[in-house]
KELUMDREN-450162 format. One record per residue (C-alpha): residue number from 1; x, y, z. Coordinates in Angstrom, 3 decimals, always signed. Example, Ala and Ser with C-alpha at 12.3 -4.5 7.8 and 13.67 -1.06 7.14 Angstrom:
<sites>
SITE   vogu          u          v          w
SITE      1    +12.300     -4.500     +7.800
SITE      2    +13.670     -1.060     +7.140
</sites>
This chain:
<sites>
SITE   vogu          u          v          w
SITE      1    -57.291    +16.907    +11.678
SITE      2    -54.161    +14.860    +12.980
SITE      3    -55.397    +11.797    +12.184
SITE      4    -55.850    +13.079     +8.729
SITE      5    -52.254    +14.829     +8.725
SITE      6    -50.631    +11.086     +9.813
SITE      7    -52.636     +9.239     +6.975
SITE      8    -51.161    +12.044     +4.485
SITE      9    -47.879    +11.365     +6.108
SITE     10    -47.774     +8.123     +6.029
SITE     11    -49.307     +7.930     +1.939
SITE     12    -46.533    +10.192     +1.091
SITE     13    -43.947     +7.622     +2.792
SITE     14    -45.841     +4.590     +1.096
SITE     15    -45.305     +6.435     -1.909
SITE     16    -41.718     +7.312     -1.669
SITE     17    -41.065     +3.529     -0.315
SITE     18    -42.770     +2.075     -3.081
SITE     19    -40.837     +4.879     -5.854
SITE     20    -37.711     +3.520     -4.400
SITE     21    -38.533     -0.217     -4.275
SITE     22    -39.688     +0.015     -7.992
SITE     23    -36.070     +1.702     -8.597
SITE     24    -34.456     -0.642     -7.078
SITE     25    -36.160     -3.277     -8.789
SITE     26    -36.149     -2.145    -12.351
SITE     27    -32.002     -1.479    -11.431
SITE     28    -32.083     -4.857    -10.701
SITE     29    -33.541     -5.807    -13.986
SITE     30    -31.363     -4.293    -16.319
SITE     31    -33.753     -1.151    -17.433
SITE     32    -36.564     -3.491    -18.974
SITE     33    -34.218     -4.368    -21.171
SITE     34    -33.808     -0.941    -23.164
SITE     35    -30.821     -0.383    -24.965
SITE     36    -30.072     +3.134    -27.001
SITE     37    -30.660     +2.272    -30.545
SITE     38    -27.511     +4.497    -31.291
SITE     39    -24.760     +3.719    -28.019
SITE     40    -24.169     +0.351    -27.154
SITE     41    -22.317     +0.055    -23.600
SITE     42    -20.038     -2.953    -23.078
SITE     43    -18.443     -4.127    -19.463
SITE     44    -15.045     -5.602    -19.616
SITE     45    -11.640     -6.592    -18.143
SITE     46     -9.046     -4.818    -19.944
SITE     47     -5.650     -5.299    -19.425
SITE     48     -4.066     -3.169    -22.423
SITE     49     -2.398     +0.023    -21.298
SITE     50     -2.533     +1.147    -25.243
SITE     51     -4.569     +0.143    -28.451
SITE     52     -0.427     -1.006    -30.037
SITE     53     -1.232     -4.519    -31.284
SITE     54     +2.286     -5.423    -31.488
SITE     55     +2.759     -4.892    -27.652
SITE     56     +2.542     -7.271    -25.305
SITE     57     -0.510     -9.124    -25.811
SITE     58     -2.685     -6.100    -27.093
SITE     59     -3.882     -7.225    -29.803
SITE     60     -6.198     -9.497    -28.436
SITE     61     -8.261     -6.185    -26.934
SITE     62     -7.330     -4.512    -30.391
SITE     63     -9.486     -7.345    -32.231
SITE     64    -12.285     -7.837    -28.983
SITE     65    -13.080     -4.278    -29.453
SITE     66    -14.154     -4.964    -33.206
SITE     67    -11.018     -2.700    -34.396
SITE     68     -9.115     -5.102    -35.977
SITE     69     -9.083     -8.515    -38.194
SITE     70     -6.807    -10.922    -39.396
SITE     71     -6.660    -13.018    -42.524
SITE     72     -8.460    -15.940    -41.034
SITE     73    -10.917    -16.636    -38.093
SITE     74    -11.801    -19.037    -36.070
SITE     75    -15.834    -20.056    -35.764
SITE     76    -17.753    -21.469    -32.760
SITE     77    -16.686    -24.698    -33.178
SITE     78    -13.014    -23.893    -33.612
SITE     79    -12.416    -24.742    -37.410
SITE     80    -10.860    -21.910    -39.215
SITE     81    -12.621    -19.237    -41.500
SITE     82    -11.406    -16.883    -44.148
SITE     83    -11.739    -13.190    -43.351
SITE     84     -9.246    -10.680    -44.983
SITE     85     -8.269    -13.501    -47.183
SITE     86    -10.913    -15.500    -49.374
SITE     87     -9.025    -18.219    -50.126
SITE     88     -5.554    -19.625    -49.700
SITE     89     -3.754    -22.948    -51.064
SITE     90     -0.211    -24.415    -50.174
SITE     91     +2.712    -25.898    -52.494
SITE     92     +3.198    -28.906    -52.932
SITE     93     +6.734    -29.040    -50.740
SITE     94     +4.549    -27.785    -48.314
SITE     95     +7.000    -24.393    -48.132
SITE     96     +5.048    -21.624    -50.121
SITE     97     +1.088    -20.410    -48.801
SITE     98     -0.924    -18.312    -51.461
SITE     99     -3.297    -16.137    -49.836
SITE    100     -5.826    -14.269    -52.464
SITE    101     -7.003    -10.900    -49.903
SITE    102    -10.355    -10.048    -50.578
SITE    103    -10.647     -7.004    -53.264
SITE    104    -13.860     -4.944    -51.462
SITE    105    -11.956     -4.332    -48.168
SITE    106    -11.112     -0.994    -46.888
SITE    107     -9.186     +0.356    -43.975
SITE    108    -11.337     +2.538    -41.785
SITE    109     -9.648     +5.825    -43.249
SITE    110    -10.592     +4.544    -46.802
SITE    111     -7.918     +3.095    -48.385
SITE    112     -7.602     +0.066    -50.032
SITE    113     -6.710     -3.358    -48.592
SITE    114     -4.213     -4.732    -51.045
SITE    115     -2.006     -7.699    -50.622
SITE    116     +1.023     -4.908    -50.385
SITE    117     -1.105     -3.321    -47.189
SITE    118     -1.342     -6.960    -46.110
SITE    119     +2.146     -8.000    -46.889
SITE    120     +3.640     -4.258    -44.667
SITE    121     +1.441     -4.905    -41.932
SITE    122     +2.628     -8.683    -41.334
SITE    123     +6.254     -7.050    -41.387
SITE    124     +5.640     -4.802    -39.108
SITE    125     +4.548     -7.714    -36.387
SITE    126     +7.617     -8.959    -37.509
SITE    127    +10.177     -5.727    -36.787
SITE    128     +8.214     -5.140    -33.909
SITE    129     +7.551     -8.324    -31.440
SITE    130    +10.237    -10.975    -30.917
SITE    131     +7.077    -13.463    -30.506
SITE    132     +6.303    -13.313    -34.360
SITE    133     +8.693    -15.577    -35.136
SITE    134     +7.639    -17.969    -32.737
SITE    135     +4.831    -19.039    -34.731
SITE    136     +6.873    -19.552    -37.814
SITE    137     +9.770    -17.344    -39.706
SITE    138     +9.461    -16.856    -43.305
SITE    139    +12.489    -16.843    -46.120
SITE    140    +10.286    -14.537    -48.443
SITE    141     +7.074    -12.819    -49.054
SITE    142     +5.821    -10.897    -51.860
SITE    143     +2.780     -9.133    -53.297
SITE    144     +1.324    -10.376    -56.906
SITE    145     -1.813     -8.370    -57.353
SITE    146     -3.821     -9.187    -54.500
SITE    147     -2.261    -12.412    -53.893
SITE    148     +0.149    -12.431    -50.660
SITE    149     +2.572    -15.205    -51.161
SITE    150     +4.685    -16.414    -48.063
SITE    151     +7.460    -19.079    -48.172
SITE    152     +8.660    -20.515    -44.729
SITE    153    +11.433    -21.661    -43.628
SITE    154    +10.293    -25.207    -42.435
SITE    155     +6.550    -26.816    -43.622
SITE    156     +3.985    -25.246    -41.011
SITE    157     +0.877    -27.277    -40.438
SITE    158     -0.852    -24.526    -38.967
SITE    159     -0.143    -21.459    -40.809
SITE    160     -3.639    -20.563    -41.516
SITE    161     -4.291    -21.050    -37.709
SITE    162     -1.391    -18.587    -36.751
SITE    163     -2.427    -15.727    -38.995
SITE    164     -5.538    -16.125    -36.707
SITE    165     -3.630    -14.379    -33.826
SITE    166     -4.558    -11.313    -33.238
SITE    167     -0.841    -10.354    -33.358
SITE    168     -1.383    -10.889    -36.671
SITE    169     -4.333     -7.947    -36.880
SITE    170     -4.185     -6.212    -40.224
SITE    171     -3.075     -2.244    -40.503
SITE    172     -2.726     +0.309    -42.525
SITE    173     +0.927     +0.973    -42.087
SITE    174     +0.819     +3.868    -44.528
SITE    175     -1.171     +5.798    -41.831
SITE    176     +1.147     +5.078    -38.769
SITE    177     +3.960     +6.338    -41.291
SITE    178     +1.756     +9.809    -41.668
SITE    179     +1.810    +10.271    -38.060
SITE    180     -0.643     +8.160    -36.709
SITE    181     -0.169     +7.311    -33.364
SITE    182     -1.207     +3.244    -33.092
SITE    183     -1.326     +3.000    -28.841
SITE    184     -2.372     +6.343    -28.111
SITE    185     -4.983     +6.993    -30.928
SITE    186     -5.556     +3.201    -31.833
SITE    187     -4.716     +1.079    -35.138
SITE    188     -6.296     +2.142    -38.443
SITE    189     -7.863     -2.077    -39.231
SITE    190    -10.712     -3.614    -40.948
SITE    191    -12.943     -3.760    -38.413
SITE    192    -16.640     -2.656    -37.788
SITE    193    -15.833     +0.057    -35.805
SITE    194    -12.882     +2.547    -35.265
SITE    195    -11.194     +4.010    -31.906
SITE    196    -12.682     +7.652    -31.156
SITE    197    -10.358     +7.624    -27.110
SITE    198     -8.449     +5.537    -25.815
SITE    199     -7.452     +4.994    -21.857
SITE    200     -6.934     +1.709    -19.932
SITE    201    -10.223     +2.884    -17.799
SITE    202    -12.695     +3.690    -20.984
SITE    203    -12.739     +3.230    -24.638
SITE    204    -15.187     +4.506    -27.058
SITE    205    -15.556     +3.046    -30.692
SITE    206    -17.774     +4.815    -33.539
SITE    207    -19.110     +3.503    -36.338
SITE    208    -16.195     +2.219    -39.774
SITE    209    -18.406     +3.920    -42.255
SITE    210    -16.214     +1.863    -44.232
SITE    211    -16.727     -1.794    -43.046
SITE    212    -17.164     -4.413    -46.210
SITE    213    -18.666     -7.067    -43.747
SITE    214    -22.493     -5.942    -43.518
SITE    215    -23.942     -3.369    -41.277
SITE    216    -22.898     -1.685    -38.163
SITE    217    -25.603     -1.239    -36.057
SITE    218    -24.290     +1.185    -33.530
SITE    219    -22.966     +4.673    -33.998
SITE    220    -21.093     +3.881    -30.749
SITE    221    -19.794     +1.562    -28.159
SITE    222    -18.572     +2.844    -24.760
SITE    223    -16.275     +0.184    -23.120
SITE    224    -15.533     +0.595    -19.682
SITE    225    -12.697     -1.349    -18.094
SITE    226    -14.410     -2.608    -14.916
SITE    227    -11.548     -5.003    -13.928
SITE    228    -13.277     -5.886    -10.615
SITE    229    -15.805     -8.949    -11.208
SITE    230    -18.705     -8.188     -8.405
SITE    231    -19.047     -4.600     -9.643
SITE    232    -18.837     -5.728    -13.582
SITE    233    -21.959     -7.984    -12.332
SITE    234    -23.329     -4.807    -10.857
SITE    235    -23.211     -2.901    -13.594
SITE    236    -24.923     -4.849    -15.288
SITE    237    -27.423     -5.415    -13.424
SITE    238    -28.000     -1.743    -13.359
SITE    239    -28.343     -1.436    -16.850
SITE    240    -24.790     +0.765    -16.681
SITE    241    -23.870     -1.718    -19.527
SITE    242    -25.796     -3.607    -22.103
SITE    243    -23.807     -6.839    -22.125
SITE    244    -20.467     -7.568    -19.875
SITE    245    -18.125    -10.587    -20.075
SITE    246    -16.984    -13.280    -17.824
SITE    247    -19.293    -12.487    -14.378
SITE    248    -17.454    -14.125    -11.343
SITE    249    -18.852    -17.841    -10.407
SITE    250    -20.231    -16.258     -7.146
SITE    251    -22.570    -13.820     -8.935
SITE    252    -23.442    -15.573    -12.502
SITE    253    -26.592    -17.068    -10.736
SITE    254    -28.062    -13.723    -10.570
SITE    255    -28.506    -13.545    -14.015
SITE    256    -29.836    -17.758    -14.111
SITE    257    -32.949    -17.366    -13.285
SITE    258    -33.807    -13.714    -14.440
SITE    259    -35.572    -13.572    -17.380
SITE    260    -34.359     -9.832    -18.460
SITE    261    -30.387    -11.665    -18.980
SITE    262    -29.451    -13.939    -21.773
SITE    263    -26.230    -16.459    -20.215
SITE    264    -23.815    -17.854    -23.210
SITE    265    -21.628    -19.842    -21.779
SITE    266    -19.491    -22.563    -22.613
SITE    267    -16.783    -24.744    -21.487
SITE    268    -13.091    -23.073    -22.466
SITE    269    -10.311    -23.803    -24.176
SITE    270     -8.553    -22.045    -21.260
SITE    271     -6.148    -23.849    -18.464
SITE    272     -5.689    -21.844    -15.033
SITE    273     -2.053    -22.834    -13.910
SITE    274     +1.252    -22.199    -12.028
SITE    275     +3.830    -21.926    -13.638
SITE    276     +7.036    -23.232    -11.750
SITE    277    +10.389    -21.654    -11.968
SITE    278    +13.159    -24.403    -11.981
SITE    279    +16.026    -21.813    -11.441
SITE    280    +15.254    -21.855     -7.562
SITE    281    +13.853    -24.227     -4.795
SITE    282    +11.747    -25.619     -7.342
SITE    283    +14.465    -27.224     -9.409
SITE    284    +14.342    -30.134     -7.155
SITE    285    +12.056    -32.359     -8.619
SITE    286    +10.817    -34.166     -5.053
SITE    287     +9.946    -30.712     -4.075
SITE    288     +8.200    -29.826     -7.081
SITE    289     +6.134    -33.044     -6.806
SITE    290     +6.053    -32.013     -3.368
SITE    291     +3.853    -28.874     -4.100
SITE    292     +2.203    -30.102     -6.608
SITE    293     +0.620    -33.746     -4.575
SITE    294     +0.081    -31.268     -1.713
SITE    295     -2.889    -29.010     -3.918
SITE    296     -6.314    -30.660     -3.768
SITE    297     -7.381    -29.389     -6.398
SITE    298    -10.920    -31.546     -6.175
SITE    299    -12.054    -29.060     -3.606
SITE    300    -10.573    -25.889     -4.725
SITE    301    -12.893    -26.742     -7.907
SITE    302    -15.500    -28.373     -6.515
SITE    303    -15.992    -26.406     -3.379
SITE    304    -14.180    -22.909     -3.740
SITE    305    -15.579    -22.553     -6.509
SITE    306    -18.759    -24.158     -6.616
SITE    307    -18.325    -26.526     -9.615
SITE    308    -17.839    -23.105    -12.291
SITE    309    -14.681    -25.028    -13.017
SITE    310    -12.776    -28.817    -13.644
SITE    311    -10.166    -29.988    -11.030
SITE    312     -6.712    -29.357    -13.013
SITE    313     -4.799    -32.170    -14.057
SITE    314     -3.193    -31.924    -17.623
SITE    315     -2.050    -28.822    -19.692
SITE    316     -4.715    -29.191    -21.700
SITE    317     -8.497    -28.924    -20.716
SITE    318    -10.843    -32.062    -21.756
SITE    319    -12.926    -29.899    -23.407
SITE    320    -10.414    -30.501    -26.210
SITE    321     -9.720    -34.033    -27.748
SITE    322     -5.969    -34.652    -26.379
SITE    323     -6.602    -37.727    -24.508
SITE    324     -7.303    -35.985    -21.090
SITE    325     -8.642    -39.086    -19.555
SITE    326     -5.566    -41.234    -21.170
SITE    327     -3.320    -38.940    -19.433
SITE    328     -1.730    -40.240    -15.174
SITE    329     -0.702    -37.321    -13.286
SITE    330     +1.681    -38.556    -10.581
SITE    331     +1.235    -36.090     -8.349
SITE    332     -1.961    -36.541     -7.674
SITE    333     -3.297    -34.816     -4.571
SITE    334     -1.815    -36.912     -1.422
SITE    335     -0.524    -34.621     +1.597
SITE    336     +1.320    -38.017     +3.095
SITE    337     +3.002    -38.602     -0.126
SITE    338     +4.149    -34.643     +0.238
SITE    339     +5.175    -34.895     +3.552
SITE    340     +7.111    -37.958     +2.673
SITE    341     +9.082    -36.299     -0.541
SITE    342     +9.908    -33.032     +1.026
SITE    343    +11.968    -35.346     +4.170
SITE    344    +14.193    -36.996     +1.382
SITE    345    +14.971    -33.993     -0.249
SITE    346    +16.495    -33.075     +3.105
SITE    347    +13.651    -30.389     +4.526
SITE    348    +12.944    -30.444     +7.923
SITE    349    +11.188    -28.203    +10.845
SITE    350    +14.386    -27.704    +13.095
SITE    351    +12.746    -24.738    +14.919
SITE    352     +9.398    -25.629    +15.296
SITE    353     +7.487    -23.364    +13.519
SITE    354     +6.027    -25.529    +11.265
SITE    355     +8.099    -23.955     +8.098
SITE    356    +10.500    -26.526     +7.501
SITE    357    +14.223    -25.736     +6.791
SITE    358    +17.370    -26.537     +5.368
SITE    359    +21.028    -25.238     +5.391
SITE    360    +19.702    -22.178     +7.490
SITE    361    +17.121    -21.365     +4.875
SITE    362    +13.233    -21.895     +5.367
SITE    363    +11.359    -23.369     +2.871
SITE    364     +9.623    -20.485     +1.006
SITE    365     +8.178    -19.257     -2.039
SITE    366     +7.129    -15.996     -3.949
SITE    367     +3.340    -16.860     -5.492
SITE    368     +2.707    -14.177     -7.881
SITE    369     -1.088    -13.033     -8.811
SITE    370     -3.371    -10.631    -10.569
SITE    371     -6.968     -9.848     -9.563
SITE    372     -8.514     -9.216    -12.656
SITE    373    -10.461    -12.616    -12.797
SITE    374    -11.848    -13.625     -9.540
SITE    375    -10.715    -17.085     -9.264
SITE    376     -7.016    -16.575     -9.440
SITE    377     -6.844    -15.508     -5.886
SITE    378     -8.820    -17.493     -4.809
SITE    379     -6.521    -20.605     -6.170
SITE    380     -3.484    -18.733     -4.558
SITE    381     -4.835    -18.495     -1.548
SITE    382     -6.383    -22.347     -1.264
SITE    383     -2.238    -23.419     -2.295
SITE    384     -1.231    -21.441     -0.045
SITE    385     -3.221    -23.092     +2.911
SITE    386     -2.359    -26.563     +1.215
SITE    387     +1.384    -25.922     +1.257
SITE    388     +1.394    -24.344     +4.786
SITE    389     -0.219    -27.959     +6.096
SITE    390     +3.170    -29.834     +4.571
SITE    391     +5.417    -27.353     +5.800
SITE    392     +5.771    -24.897     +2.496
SITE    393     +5.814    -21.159     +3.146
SITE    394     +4.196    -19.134     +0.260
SITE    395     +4.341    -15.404     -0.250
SITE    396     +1.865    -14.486     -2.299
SITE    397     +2.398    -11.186     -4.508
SITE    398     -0.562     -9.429     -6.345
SITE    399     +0.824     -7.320     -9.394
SITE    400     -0.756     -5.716    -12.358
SITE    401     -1.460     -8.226    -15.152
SITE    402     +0.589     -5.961    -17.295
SITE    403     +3.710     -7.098    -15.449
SITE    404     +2.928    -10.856    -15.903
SITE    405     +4.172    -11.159    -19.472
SITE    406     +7.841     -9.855    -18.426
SITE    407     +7.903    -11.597    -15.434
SITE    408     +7.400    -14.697    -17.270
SITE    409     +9.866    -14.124    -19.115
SITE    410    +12.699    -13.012    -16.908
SITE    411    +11.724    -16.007    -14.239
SITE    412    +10.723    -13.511    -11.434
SITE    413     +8.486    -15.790     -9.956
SITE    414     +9.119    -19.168     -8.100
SITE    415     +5.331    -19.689     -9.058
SITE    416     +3.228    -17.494    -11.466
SITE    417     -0.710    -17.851    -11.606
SITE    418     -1.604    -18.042    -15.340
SITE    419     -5.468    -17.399    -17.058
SITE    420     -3.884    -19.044    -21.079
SITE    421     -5.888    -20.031    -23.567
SITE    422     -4.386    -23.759    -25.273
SITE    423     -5.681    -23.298    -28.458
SITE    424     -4.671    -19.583    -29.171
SITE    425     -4.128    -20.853    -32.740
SITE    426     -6.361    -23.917    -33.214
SITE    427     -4.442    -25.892    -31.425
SITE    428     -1.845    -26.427    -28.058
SITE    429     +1.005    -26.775    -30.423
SITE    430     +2.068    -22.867    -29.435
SITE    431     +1.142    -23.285    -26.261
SITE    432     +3.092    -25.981    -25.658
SITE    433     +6.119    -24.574    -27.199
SITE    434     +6.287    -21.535    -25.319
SITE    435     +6.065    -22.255    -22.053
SITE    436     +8.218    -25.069    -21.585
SITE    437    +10.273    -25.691    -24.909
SITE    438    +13.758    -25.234    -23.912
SITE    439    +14.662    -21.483    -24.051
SITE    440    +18.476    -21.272    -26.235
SITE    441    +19.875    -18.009    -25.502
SITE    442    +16.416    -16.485    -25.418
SITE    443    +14.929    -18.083    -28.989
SITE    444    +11.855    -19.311    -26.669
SITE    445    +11.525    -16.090    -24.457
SITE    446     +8.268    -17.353    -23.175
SITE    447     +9.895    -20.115    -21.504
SITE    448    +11.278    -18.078    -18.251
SITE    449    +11.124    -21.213    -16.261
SITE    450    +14.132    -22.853    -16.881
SITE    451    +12.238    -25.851    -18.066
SITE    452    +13.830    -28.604    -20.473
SITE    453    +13.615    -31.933    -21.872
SITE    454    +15.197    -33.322    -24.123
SITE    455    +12.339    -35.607    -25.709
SITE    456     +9.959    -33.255    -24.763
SITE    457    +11.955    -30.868    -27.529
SITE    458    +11.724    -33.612    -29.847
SITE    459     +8.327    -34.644    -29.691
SITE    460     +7.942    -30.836    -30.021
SITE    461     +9.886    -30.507    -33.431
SITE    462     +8.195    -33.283    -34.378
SITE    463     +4.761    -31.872    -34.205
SITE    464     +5.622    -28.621    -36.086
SITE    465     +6.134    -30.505    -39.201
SITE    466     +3.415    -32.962    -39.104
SITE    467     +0.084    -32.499    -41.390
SITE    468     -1.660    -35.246    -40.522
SITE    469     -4.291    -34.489    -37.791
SITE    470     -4.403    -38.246    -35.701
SITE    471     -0.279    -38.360    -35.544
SITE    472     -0.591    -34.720    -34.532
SITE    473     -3.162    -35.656    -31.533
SITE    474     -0.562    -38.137    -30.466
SITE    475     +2.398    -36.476    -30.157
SITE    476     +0.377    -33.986    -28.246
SITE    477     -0.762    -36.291    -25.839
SITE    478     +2.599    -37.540    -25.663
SITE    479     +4.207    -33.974    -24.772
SITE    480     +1.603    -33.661    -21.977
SITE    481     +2.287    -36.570    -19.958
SITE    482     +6.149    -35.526    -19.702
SITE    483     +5.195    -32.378    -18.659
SITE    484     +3.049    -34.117    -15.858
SITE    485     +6.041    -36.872    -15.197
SITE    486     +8.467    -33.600    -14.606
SITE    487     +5.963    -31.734    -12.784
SITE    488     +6.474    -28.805    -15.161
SITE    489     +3.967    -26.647    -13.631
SITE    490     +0.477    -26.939    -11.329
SITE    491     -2.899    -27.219    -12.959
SITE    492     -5.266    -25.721    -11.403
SITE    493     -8.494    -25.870    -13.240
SITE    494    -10.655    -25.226    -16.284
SITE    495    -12.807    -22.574    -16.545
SITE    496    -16.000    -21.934    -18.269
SITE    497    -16.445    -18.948    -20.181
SITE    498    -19.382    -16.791    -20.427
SITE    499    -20.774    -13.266    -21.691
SITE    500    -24.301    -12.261    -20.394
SITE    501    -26.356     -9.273    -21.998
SITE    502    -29.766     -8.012    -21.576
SITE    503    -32.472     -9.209    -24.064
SITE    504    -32.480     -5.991    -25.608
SITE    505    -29.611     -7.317    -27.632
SITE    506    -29.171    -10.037    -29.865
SITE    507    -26.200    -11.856    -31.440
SITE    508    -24.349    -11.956    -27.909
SITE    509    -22.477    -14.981    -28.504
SITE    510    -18.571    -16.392    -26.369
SITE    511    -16.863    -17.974    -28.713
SITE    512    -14.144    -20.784    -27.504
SITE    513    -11.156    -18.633    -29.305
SITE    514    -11.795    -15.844    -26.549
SITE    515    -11.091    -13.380    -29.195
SITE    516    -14.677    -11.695    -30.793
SITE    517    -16.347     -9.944    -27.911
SITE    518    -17.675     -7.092    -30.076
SITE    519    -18.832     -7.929    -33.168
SITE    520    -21.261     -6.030    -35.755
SITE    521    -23.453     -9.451    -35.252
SITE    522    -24.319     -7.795    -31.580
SITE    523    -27.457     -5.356    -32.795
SITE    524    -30.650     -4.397    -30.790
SITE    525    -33.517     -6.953    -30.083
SITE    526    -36.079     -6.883    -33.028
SITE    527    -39.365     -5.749    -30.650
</sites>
């Protein structure tokens, strides 16, 4: 009777062993792969404290939670789309862009997309973000029917590229004049679906019964914020979320070789640098160079992180055509060379504990971070050791990404980890003007570094007026090796991008603009 009692025992425990291995296992999986034909659940990094799209850099989360669209779009290979508009054509004197808005579009409360509604909502970017008129500043704009006519100050190559920007996303102005509150209740847009809540840890989007662009196949989306990489993997693998974007290098191979997870990933148009604030220590340019031929960046790429990203070199990654490989960058990793520029710019170890010093002062620097994406601390931390082996104290401070933007641009930083995309508009022309065209009495507010050159400027102007795409690509290049000759900031690496979902989904697809997470082409699996 014991003997039979222990074999019961021990069949119940086999049991419960094998309930709980099988849990674990289908956990691991992803839940076979089911997703709710009704909710979709989406894991992401948000760094938007409200749904405003004028603030900050909202509207990029405004337009990757499939709330909002702009006039034109940008497809997987980068070449620009119509969206709100249909068409568009330019004068001759290159001055005055036609748009012609499409005539079946609707805001998600119903009313009518006009090229008035167009025409308020681009003035309201205006009235309402200082940045607006960094992409180009217009001497009049007008409605004719549903034609939105613009005339600019100065030709712009790239107009059609700018009104790509998601701080360009189109609203219904009428509402937010009702009483609609944009960043607590989100932005009445265009898009496939519309906000039901809004806060920084969870949004939830329902269904535009309104969209013109072909079906929405969810009646919901959940989207929780899960800032922290390994436990956005986790989720994931729990089936907690359906699809998640950009799992940490350390945990993508999970998904590799598991065939419940579809991996789209690409190489970015994003650069991972510091930027260097010339107002302090780092306005001598040995010890710039200094800091910068002290990084080797080979093995923070290669070896930190496993080969997920491209040693740094150049502002602009070579998975763009801007002569990458033409480029030198003098301050290519060489600790001697470091060593050597930091003693005849007068720094030396007078006390002996290996910080060098001058004029009473040690050498040291304030390294400011944010956690969000994995790698950035990691880079911090791997300059950190580098610097400490020549003799370079660095602090580094871990803030909220919310605070990066102002930081930026005040120049509270001596260096200032940034995650940009180069081609938020096509191509690096913006890129290259904000963060190191010289800032006049706050016309460039990006440009908190203190940065400027003359020629640099120049080349600069130049490029804003120039149509023609090969003179363009020079000028470019051009721009980029002064910024490596002045050792404008430290390039760290370039990442690839990815977004992984379960194979109950289909239409998961990263595009290089890192701007259409959520789109209406995301539907369940057919079975």
């Amino acid at each position: 009777m014991k003997h039979f009692r222990m074999k019961k025992l021990w069949k119940a425990i086999s049991l419960s062993l094998c309930g709980i291995l099988t849990a674990g296992i289908i956990a691991g999986c992803g839940s076979e792969n089911t997703v709710d034909k009704t909710t979709l659940k989406f894991g992401v990094t948000n760094f938007a404290d409200t749904l405003e799209p004028t603030q900050n850099y909202f509207g990029w989360v405004v337009m990757r939670y499939a709330i909002g669209e702009c006039l034109t779009k940008f497809d997987e290979k980068m070449e620009i789309q119509p969206w709100l508009a249909e068409s568009w054509s330019i004068s001759d004197d290159h001055l005055t862009w036609t748009f012609k808005i499409r005539d079946d579009v609707k805001f998600s409360n119903g009313n009518l997309v006009t090229a008035e509604a167009v025409k308020k909502s681009i003035e309201r970017a205006f009235t309402k973000n200082t940045r607006a008129k960094t992409f180009f500043e217009y001497t009049e704009m007008k409605a004719d029917g549903q034609n939105l006519i613009i005339t600019t100050s100065k030709p712009q190559p790239n107009m059609i590229g700018f009104l790509a920007d998601p701080l360009f996303i189109i609203v219904d102005v009428t509402a937010e004049e009702q009483g609609r509150d944009f960043a607590k209740e989100g932005p009445i847009c265009t898009g496939p679906y519309k906000v039901e809540s809004f806060v920084k840890e969870k949004a939830v989007m329902v269904k535009n019964e309104y969209y013109w662009d072909g079906e929405v196949p969810f009646e919901r989306v959940e989207i929780p914020s899960i800032d922290d990489p390994n436990t956005r993997a986790m989720a994931l693998q729990s089936g907690e979320v359906n699809f998640a974007v950009n799992i940490a290098p350390g945990d993508i191979d999970l998904f590799r070789n598991n065939d419940n997870f579809y991996i789209d990933e690409i190489s970015s148009l994003r650069t991972v640098l510091a930027r260097i604030n010339q107002k302090g220590i780092l306005g001598d340019d040995k010890v710039r160079a200094a800091l910068i031929s002290a990084c080797d960046r080979e093995n923070y790429n290669n070896v930190l992180l496993k080969g997920t990203f491209i040693p740094g070199k150049a502002p602009i990654p070579p998975s763009m055509d801007y002569g990458f490989d033409e480029l030198t960058d003098p301050n290519a990793y060489n600790k001697e060379r470091a060593k050597q520029l930091l003693a005849e710019a007068g720094w030396k170890d007078t006390d002996g504990d290996g910080i060098l010093d001058k004029d009473g002062k040690d050498l040291s620097l304030d390294f400011v971070v944010y956690n969000s994406r994995a790698e950035l601390p990691l880079y911090a931390e791997a300059v950190q050791a580098d610097a400490k082996k020549v003799g370079i104290n660095i602090n580094i401070k871990s803030v909220d990404y919310n605070l990066i933007d102002k930081m930026g641009i005040d120049g509270d930083y001596d260096l200032l980890i940034s995650n940009i995309t180069t081609a938020n508009t096509g191509d690096p022309e913006i890129y290259l003007s904000w963060y190191w065209k010289t800032n006049v009495n706050g016309d460039n507010p990006q440009n908190g570094s203190g940065y400027s050159n003359h020629e640099y400027d120049e080349i600069l102007n130049q490029l804003s007026v120039e149509f023609d795409k090969e003179k363009r690509r020079q000028l470019i290049i051009k721009a980029q090796q002064i910024l490596l000759n002045d050792g404008a900031a430290l390039f760290l690496g370039y990442p690839q991008t990815n977004i992984i979902s379960t194979k109950g989904l289909d239409g998961v697809v990263m595009y290089p603009s890192d701007y259409y997470w959520l789109t209406n082409k995301i539907k369940p699996a057919k079975a």
